[in-house]
N, C-alpha and C positions, 0 to 999 in steps of 0.2 A: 201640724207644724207648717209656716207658711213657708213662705219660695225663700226668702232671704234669711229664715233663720237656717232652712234645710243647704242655703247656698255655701251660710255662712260655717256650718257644720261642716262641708266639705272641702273648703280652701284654708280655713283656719290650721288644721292638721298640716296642710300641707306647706303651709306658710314655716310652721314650727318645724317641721324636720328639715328643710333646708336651713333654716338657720342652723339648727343641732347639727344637720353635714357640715356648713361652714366651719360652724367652731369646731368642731374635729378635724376637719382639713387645715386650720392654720393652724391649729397645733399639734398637729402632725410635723409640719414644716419646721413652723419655729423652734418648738420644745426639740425637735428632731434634730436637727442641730446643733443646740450644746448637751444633750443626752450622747450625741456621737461622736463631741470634743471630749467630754467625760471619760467613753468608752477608750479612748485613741490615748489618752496620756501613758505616756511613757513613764515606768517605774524607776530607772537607773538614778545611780545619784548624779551623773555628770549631766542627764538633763534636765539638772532643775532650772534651768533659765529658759528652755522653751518650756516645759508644763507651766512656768507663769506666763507667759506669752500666750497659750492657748486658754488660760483660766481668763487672761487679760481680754480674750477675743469675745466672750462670753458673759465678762462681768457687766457690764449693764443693761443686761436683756435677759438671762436666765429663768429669773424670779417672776416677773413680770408674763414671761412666755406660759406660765403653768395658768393665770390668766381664764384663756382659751379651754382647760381642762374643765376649771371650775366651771366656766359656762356653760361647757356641751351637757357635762354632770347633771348642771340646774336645771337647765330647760328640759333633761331627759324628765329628771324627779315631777317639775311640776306642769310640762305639758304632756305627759305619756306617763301618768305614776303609776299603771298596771304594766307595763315594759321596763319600768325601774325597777320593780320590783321584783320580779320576773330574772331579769337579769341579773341584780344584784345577789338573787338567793343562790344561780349559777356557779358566783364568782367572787364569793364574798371571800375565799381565801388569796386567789390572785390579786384580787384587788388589795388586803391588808398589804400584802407581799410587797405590790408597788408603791402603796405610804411608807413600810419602811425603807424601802429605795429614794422616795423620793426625801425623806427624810434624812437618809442618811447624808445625800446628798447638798441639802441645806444647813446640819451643822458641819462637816466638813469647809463648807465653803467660807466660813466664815473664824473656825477656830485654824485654817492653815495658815491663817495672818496672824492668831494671837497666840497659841500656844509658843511652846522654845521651839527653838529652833531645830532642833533635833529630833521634835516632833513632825515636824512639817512633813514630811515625807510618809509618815502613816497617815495623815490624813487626806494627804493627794491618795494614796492608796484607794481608801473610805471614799471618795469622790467616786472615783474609780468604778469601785464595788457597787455603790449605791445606782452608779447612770447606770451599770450592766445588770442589776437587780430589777431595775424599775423601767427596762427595752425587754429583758424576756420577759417579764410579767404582763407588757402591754401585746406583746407577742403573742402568747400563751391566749389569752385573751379574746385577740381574736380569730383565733384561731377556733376557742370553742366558740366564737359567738356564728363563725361560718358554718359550723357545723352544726348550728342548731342545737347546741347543748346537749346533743346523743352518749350515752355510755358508750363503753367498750374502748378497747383498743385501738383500737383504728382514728376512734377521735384524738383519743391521746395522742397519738403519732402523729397526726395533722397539725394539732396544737403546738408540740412540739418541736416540727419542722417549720410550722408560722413564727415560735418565740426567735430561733435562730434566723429566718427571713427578717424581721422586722428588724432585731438586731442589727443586722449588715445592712440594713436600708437605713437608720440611726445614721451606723458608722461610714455612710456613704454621703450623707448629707452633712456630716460633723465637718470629713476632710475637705470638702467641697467649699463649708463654709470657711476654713483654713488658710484654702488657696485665694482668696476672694480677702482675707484680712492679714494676712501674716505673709513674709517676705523672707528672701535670702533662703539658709539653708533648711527652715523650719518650712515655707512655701515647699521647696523640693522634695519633700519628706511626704508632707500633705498628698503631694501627686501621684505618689505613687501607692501611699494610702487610698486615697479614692478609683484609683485605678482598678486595687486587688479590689476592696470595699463595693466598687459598680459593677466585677465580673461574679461577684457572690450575690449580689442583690438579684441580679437577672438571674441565674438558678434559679433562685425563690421563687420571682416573679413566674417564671415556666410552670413550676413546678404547683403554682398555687394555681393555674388558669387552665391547668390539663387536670388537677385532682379536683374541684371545685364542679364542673360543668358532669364529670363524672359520679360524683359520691350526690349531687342534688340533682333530680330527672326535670326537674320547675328551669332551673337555669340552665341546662342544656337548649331545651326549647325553646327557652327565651335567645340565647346565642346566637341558635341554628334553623334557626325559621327565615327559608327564604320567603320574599325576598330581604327580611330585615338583614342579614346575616351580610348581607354586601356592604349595608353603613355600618353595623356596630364592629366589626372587626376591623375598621379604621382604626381602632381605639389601641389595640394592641399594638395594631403594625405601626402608629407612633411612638406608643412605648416602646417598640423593639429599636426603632429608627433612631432614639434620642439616647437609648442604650450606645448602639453603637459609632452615633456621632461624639458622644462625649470619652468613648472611650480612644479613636482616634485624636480627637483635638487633646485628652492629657497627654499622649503620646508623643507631643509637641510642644510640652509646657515644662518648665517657665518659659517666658519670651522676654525678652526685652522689653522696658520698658511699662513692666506687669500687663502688656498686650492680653486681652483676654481670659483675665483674672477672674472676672464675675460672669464669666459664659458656663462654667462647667455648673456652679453651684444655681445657675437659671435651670438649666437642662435638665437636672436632678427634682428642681421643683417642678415642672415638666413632666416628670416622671410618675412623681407621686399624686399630680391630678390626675394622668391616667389612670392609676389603678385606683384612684379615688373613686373617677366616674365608673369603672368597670366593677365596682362592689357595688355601687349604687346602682346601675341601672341589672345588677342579676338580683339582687333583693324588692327594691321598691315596686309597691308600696310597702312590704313586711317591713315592721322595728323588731322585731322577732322572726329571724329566719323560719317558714314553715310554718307558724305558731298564730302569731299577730301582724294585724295591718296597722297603720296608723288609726283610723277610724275605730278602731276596736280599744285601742287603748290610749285613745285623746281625752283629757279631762274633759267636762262640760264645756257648751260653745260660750257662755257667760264669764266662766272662768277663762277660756283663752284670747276673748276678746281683752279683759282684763288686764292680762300678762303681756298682752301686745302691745299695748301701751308701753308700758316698762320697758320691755325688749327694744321698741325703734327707738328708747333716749339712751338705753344702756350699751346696746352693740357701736351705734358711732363714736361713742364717749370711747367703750374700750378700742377701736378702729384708730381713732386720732389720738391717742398720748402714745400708741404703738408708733403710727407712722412718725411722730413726733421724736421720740425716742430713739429710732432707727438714723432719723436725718439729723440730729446733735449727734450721736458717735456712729457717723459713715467714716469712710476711710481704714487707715491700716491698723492694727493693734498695737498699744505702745508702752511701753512699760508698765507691770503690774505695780499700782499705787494704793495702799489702802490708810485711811485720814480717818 
């Protein structure tokens, strides 16, 4: 093999799973978001005028946000197809679980406009159901995928305390996003949603970064190797710092003037890049905790040379009708309209 195909064998892999983190990380964010206005609708009949205000917050980015799933999805399938598979054989029931979520989720959203009226309110339900179906399933998830896909109890219980982390991290970024588009008494509501919503996430967070370093002996070491242990633990002591700067600054909100409306729902993105890089750097190089490295289950260098091509015109394309999208409906959320 010569020097630059053996070169090109080595940074091609690693080209492709930062991509794959990317799109996992912005949709985490995005989809995080109205999975967590989802989560947060209010069932009563007297407020049906804010559940459309928060479906209004969401309606034209929702769709679009799952996007980013499809991607991470693809580029697992077709740069890493022994980690696809691998994983998929894991998770092939969680994952149906989250199509019917995510599905339930997409006719809901469109039959709460056209069914009677009388219906509408079972299908805000169904919305409802479908975000909280398709947050513990992404939960669950990885929760086994931390774990390495190990039987017994124990993983279950990890899983399952990850479904309801993930959850409150959802519903943390929802209200966040709330406070950042919606105003008056539905803002103040939001506040103190993201409030409870950021004192539950930080549980999780603790609870995932003391069990995690214990139950894998690989990423203890990698943690607690001095000297590295002096920089990486930067990582958390930011996440803890932006925990509790956002949980004073809502302590102070609303303000006049929507004064620092889009500071809480920055903080929370914030948030989830830390513990983004803090999974990435206790696993990488594994795409299979324990199992597989990237190198181990990268397609051919032929083949990823190939897909790279595709990938630098498909990722800006999807990058800019996002930003695009976002800067046509910035501002507040305004009356639910469906034509």
């Amino acid at each position: 093999m010569s020097e630059s195909a053996s070169s090109a064998a080595y940074w091609l892999p690693v080209v492709f799973i930062g991509l794959m983190g990317f799109a996992v990380l912005v949709y985490a964010v995005l989809d995080g978001y109205d999975l967590g206005v989802g989560i947060l609708l209010p069932l009563s009949e007297e407020d049906e005028a804010q559940r459309d205000t928060m479906i209004a917050s969401i309606g034209p980015f929702w769709d679009a946000n799952e996007t980013w799933l499809v991607l991470a999805v693809g580029l697992l399938l077709i740069a890493f197809p022994i980690a696809h598979n691998m994983v998929l054989m894991h998770l092939y029931i969680p994952a149906a679980i989250m199509l019917v979520g995510l599905i339930m989720r997409g006719v809901a959203f469109d039959f709460r406009a056209k069914a009677a009226v009388s219906h509408k309110l079972a299908w805000d339900r169904t919305f409802k159901a479908g975000s909280l179906t398709t947050s513990l399933a992404q939960g669950y998830m990885l929760g086994q995928y931390v774990m390495g896909f190990e039987p017994g109890w124990q993983a279950q219980l990890f899983s399952a305390v990850s479904a309801l982390g993930v959850t409150a991290a959802y519903s943390y970024m929802g209200s966040a996003w709330l406070v950042l588009k919606t105003e008056d008494g539905l803002q103040a509501r939001a506040v103190r949603w993201t409030r409870r919503a950021g004192r539950a996430t930080l549980l999780g967070v603790i609870g995932v970064s003391v069990i995690n370093p214990l139950v894998n002996p690989t990423v203890f070491a990698r943690w607690f190797t001095y000297p590295l242990v002096m920089f990486v633990l930067l990582i958390p002591t930011l996440c803890f710092l932006a925990f509790i700067f956002n949980d004073v600054l809502l302590g102070r909100m609303p303000q006049k003037n929507d004064r620092y409306s889009a500071l809480p729902f920055t903080m929370v993105v914030v948030i989830f890049l830390m513990c983004f890089i803090g999974l990435a750097f206790s696993f990488y190089p594994d795409i299979v905790p324990g199992q597989l490295n990237i190198w181990q289950a990268a397609s051919a260098t032929a083949s990823l040379k190939f897909i790279l091509v595709g990938a630098l015109i498909v990722v800006p394309v999807i990058l800019a009708y996002t930003a695009f999208s976002y800067r046509v409906f910035r501002g507040k959320a305004t009356e639910l309209r469906y034509h």
